[in-house]
C-alpha positions, 0 to 999 in steps of 0.5 A: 646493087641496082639489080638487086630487088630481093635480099636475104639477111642473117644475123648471128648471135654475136652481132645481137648480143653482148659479150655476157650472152645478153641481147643487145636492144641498141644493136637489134635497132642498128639492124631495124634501121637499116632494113629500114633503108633499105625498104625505103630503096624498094628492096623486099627483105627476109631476115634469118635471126639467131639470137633466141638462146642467147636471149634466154641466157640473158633472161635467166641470167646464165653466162654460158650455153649448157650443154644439155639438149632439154636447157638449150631448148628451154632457153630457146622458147625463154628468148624466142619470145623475147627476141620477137616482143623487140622486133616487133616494137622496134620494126614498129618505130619505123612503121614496119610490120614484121612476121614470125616463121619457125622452120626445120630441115623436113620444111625444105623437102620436097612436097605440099609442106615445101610448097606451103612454105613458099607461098607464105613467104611470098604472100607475106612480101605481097603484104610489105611484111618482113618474114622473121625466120629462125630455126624451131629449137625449142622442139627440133631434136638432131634428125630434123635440126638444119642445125646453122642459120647461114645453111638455113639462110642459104636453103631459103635461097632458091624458094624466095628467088633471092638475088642476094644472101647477107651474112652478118656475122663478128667477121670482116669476111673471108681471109686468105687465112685465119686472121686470129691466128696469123697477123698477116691475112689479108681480106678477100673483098671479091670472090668470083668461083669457090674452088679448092683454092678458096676452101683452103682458105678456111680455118674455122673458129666457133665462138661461145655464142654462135654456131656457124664457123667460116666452113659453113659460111663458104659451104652457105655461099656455094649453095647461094651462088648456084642458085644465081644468088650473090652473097656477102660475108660482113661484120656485125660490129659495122652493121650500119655498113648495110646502107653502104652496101646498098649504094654500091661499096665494097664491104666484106666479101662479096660471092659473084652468083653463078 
C-alpha cells in the first residue's frame, strides 16, 4: 500500500442506502470519513457512486425500482441531486472539495472527447478536488449506457493511471462459491491470476437495489489488473475497514495487478 499513490473507489447502491431503498446520510459520512484518511496519507482519490436512483426512490417514497426506462430515469435526475447536496456538505466537514462528472460509454472512445476526459480529471487532482463520478442516467438510453458502475470504475482505470480499484459493494469478496447458497464457501483473500478456475467461482446474485453481480466484478478486475491496477472487492457493512486496507491488512479479496 505504501506504493499505492492513486485510488479508484466505487460505492454501490447497498452499501449507501437502507434496506427500504433510502440513502443512508450516517453510511455516506462513514465513506467521507474515510477518503478522509486517506487524503490525509497523501492518496489522490476518485469516487465512482451509485445510489441516485435509489435516492430518488427515497424522495418519492417508492420501496421498488420501476421497471419503466422513462421512472428510472426520473428518479435518477430526482437523486442525483440529492446525492450530490450530501456530498458536498459532508466532504465539507472535513474540509474537502468534491466535483461532479456524469459519464456514458461514447466518453470512453477513443477521441478529443476521451482526451477531454482525461485532462479534467487530472487537473481536477491538480486542484485536491475529489472527482464524483456516476454514470448519466438521467438521458442515457441502451446504446450508449456503460450499464454497472464497477465496468465504469474499471474503464476509468487506464485514463487516470490508478494503481488501485476498491469495489465496495454488500459482499465480503469473492468466495469459492456462492455463500448464499452453500454454507460451506470460503473467502478467497488473494487472487494472483483470474483464470477458468476463478471464473467458475462465480454464481451471481442481483440485489433489489444494485446492478452489478459478482460477474461483473471479476469481469471489472480483469480489465483492472491488465491495466497493472490492483483491485479489492469488500463489503459495505464494514466500510470503516477502508483505513485498515490503507496500512497494509488483509481485507476482502485483493486482485494481484499484472
Amino acid at each position: 500500500m505504501e506504493k499505492i499513490e492513486r485510488i479508484i473507489i466505487k460505492v454501490g447502491s447497498s452499501s449507501l442506502c437502507n434496506h427500504n431503498g433510502v440513502l443512508d446520510l450516517e453510511k455516506v459520512l462513514l465513506l467521507v470519513q474515510q477518503i478522509a484518511l486517506l487524503k490525509k496519507k497523501n492518496k489522490q482519490v476518485l469516487l465512482v457512486t451509485s445510489g441516485a436512483i435509489a435516492a430518488g426512490m427515497g424522495v418519492v417514497k417508492l420501496s421498488e425500482k420501476p421497471e419503466e426506462v422513462a421512472k428510472k430515469q426520473a428518479l435518477a435526475a430526482i437523486g442525483q441531486t440529492h446525492l450530490m447536496h450530501h456530498y458536498e456538505v459532508i466532504f465539507n466537514m472535513f474540509k474537502l472539495n468534491c466535483a461532479q462528472v456524469l459519464l456514458n460509454h461514447d466518453d470512453f472512445k477513443e477521441g478529443e472527447r476521451l482526451e477531454h476526459l482525461r485532462q479534467t480529471l487530472h487537473v481536477l487532482f491538480e486542484m485536491e478536488v475529489i472527482p464524483i463520478i456516476n454514470e448519466n442516467d438521467a438521458l442515457a438510453v441502451e446504446e450508449i449506457k456503460v450499464g454497472d458502475n464497477d465496468t465504469l470504475a474499471s474503464l476509468l482505470v487506464p485514463i487516470m493511471s490508478a494503481d488501485l480499484l476498491i469495489l465496495i459493494s454488500d459482499i465480503d469478496g469473492l468466495y469459492d462459491k456462492n455463500p448464499n447458497l452453500h454454507a460451506d464457501a470460503k473467502l478467497v483473500s488473494k487472487v494472483e491470476h483470474i483464470d477458468e478456475a476463478i471464473l467458475q467461482m462465480i454464481e451471481d446474485k442481483q440485489t433489489a437495489l444494485g446492478t452489478g453481480g459478482m460477474a461483473t466484478k471479476i469481469k471489472a478486475a480483469r480489465y483492472a489488473t491488465q491495466n497493472h491496477c490492483h483491485m479489492v472487492i469488500m463489503n459495505g457493512q464494514d466500510i470503516h475497514r477502508l483505513h485498515e486496507l490503507a496500512n497494509g491488512m488483509c481485507v476482502g479479496t485483493w486482485f494481484k495487478g499484472e
